[in-house]
C-alpha positions as CSV (number, residue, x, y, z in Angstrom):
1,X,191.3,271.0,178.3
2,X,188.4,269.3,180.6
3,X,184.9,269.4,178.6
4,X,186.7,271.7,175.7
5,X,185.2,269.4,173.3
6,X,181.9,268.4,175.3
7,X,179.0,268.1,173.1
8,X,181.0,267.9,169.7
9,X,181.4,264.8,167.6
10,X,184.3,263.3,165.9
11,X,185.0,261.4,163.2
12,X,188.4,259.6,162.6
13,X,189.4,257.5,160.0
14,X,192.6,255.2,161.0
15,X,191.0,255.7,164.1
16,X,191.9,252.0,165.9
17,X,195.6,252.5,166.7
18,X,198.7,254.9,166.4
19,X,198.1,258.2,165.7
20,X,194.2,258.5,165.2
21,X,193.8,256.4,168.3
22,X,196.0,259.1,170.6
23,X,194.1,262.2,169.3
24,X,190.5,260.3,169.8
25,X,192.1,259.4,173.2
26,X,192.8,263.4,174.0
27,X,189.1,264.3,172.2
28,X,187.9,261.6,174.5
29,X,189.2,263.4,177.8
30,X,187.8,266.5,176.4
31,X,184.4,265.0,176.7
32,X,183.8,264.8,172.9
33,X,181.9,261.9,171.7
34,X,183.6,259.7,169.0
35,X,183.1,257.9,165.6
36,X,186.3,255.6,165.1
37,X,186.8,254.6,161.8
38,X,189.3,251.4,160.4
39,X,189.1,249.0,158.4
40,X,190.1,246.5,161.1
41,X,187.5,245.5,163.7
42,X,189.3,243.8,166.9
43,X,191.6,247.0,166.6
44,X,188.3,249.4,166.3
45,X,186.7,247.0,169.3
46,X,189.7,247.0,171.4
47,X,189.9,250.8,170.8
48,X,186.6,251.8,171.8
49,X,186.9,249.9,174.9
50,X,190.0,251.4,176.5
51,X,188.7,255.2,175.7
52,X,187.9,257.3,178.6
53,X,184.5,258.8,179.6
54,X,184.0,258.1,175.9
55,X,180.7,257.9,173.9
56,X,182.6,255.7,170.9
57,X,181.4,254.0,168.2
58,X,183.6,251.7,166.3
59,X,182.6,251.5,162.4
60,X,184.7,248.7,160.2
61,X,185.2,250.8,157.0
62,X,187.9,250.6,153.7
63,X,187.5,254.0,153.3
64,X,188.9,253.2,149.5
65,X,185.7,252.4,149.1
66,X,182.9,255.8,148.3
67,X,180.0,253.2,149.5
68,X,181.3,252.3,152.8
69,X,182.8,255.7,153.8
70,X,179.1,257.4,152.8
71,X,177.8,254.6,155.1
72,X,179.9,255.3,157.8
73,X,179.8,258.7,157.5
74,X,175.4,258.1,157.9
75,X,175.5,255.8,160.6
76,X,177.8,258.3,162.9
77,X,174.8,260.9,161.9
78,X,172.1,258.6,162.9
79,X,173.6,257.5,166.1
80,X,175.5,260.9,166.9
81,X,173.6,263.5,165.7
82,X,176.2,264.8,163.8
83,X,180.3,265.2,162.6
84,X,181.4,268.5,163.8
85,X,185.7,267.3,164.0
86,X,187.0,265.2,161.3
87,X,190.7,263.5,161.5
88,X,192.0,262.0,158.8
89,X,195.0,259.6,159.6
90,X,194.2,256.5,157.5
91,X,196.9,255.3,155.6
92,X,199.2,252.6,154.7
93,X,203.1,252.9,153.9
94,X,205.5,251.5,151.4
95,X,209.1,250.6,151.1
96,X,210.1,250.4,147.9
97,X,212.2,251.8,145.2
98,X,210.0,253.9,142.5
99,X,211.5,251.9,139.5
100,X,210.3,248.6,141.6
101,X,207.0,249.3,142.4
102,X,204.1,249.3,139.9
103,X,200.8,250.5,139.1
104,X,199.1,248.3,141.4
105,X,201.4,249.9,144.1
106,X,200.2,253.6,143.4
107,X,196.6,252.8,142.6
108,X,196.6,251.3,146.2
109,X,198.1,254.2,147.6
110,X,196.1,256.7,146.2
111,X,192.8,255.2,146.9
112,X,193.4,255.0,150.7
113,X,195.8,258.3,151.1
114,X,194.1,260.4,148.5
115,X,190.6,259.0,147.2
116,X,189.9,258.0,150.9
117,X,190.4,261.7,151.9
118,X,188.8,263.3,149.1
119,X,185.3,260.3,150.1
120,X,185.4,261.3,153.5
121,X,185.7,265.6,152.6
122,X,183.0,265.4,150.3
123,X,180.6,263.2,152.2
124,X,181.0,265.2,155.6
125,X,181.8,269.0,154.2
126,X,178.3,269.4,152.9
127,X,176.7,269.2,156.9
128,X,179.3,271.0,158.4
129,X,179.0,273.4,155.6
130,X,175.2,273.7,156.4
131,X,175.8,274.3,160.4
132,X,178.4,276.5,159.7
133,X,180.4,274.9,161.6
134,X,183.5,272.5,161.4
135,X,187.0,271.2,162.2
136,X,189.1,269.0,159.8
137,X,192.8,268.0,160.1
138,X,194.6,265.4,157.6
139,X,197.9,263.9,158.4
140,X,200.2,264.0,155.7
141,X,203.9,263.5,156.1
142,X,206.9,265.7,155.8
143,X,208.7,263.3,153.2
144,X,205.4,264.7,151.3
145,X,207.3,268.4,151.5
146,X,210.7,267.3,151.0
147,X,210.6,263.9,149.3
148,X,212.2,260.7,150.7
149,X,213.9,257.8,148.8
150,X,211.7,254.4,149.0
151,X,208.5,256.3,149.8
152,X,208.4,258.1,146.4
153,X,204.6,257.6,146.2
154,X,203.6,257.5,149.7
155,X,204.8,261.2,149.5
156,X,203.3,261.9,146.4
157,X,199.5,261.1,147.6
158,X,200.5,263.2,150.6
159,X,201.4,266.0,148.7
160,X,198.6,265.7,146.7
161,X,196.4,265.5,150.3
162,X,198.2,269.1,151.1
163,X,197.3,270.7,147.8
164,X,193.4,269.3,148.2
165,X,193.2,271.0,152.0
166,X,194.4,273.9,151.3
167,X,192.6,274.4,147.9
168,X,189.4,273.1,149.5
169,X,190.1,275.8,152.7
170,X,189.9,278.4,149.9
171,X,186.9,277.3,148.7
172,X,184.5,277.0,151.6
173,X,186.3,279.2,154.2
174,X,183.5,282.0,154.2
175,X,181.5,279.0,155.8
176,X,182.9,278.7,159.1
177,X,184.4,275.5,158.4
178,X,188.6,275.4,158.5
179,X,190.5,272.8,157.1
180,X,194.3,272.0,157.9
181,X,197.0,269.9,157.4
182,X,199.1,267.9,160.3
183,X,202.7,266.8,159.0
184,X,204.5,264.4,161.0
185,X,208.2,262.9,160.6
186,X,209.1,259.6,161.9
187,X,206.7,259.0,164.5
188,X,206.6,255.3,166.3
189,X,203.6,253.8,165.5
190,X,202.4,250.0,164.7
191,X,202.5,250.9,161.2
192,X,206.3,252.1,161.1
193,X,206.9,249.7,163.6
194,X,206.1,247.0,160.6
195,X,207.7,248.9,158.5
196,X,210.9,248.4,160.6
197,X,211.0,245.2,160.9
198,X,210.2,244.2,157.7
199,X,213.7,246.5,157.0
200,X,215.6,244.5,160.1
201,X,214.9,241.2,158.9
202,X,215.9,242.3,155.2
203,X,218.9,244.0,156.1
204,X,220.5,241.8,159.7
205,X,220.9,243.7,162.6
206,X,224.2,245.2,162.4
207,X,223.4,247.2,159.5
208,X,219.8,248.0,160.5
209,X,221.5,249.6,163.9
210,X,223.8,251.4,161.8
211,X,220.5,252.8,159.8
212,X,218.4,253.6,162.9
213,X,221.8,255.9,164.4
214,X,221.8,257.5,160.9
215,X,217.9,258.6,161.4
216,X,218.7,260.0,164.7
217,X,221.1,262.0,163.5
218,X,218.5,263.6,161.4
219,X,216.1,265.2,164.4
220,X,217.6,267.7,166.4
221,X,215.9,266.3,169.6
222,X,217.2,263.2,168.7
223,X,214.4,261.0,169.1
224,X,211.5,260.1,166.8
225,X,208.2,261.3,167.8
226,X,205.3,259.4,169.4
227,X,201.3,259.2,168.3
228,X,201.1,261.9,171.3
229,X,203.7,264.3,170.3
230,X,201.3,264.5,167.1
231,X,197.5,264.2,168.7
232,X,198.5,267.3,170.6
233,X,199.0,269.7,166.9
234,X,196.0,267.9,166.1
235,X,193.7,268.7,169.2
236,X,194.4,272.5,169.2
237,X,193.5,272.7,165.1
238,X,190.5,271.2,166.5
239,X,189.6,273.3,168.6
240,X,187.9,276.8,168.9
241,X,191.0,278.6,169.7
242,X,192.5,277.8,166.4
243,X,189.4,279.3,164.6
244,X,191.6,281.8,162.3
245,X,194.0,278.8,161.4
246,X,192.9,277.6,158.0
247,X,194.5,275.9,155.0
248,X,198.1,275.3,156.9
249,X,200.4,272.6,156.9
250,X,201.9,272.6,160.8
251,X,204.9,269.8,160.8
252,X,205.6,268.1,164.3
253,X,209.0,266.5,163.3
254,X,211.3,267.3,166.0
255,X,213.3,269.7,163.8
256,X,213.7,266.9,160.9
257,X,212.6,269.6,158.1
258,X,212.6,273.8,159.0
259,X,210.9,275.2,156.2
C-alpha cells in the first residue's frame, strides 16, 4: 500500500482513538494527509502526534453540532486543499433497556450517530461532487442489521445511517463519488472497553466472566475484533480499487452475523 493514498486528504470524524484512529493510522502509511476530527482535544493532540509520516491536523468538533462540523469541514479546506476520503466513526454507545431509557437518550444518539453523519455528508458531498471525485465510508454496527437487546437505539440510528448511504449512493453515483457502509461486531475499543466495565462493576465478576464466554461463543473465530481488523474493510473502500463498490454494507464480525 506505500503512497496509495499520497496526495489525497482525509477527513475523520471519531478520528482520536479506536477505530477512526487505526484507519487514519493505515491512510497515514499510505502517504495521505489527514484531518482528525473529535470532540476531545488531548485524545485529537495525542493522536496526531503518534501518526506516521503524517500531515495531520487535529480539529476539536461535536459534530452534533451543523456550525462546528461546517467549520471543521472549512478549516481542513483552507489548510488541506481539500477532502477527497471521508470516515465517519463518531459515535457514542448505550446500555440500556428500551423501556428505561428516554427521549433525552435517543435525541442524543441520533444527533451524534445520525444528524452528525447526515452534517458531515452534506457539508463535504457538494466538493467532492464538484471534483468528481470521492470516497466515503460510515461505520455502522451489525446489531444495526440484526437488532441487539440493550442497544435498541444505538442500532436504530445505525440502521437509519445504512438506509441514508445507500439512498444517498443512488443519488449522486453518476458523479464519481461512492459511498459505503463498514459494519463491525464487537470490536475492542476504549469505547466498548467503558462499556464493559461499566457492566463488570454492575454485574461482579463471576457473572460478568460467565457473560464475556457466552459472547465468544457467538464469533466463529472466537475472538472479538480489533480497530485494525476493521481499518483494513475501511482502507480498501477507500481506495481506487474499490471504485465499482458503491452503496454496500460490508460487515467485519468474525462470522457473528452471515447474511
Amino acid at each position: 500500500m506505500d503512497n496509495e493514498f499520497n496526495g489525497k486528504v482525509a477527513f475523520i470524524t471519531g478520528g482520536a482513538r479506536g477505530i477512526g484512529l487505526a484507519a487514519a493510522s493505515a491512510l497515514a502509511a499510505g502517504g495521505a494527509k489527514l484531518a482528525l476530527v473529535d470532540i476531545n482535544a488531548d485524545a485529537l493532540n495525542q493522536a496526531c502526534a503518534g501518526l506516521p509520516n503524517a500531515s495531520a491536523i487535529g480539529l476539536t468538533t461535536d459534530i452534533s453540532k451543523p456550525e462546528q462540523v461546517e467549520h471543521a469541514v472549512g478549516e481542513t479546506i483552507r489548510r488541506l486543499g481539500r477532502i477527497d476520503i471521508f470516515i465517519n466513526s463518531a459515535a457514542i454507545l448505550a446500555d440500556k433497556l428500551f423501556l428505561e431509557s428516554s427521549f433525552q437518550d435517543w435525541d442524543r444518539m441520533f444527533k451524534i450517530c445520525l444528524y452528525g453523519t447526515m452534517s458531515c455528508l452534506s457539508a463535504i458531498l457538494p466538493g467532492m461532487i464538484e471534483r468528481r471525485y470521492g470516497r466515503v465510508i460510515c461505520l455502522a454496527s451489525d446489531a444495526a442489521r440484526v437488532g441487539q437487546a440493550r442497544l435498541s437505539y444505538y442500532a436504530a440510528a445505525k440502521a437509519a445511517v445504512i438506509a441514508l448511504v445507500k439512498s444517498v449512493a443512488q443519488e449522486i453515483g453518476g458523479s464519481g463519488v461512492t459511498l459505503n457502509v463498514v459494519s463491525p461486531g464487537a470490536t475492542n475499543t476504549p469505547l466498548r472497553q467503558e462499556r464493559e466495565q461499566n457492566l463488570r462493576a454492575q454485574m461482579g465478576e463471576e457473572k460478568y466472566q460467565r457473560r464475556v464466554a457466552t459472547v465468544l461463543r457467538m464469533y466463529p473465530l472466537a475472538r472479538l475484533g480489533e480497530p485494525d481488523d476493521i481499518a483494513s474493510a475501511i482502507v480498501f473502500l477507500a481506495s481506487d480499487r474499490a471504485s465499482w463498490i458503491t452503496g454496500q454494507v460490508l460487515s467485519v464480525n468474525g462470522g457473528f452475523v452471515m447474511p
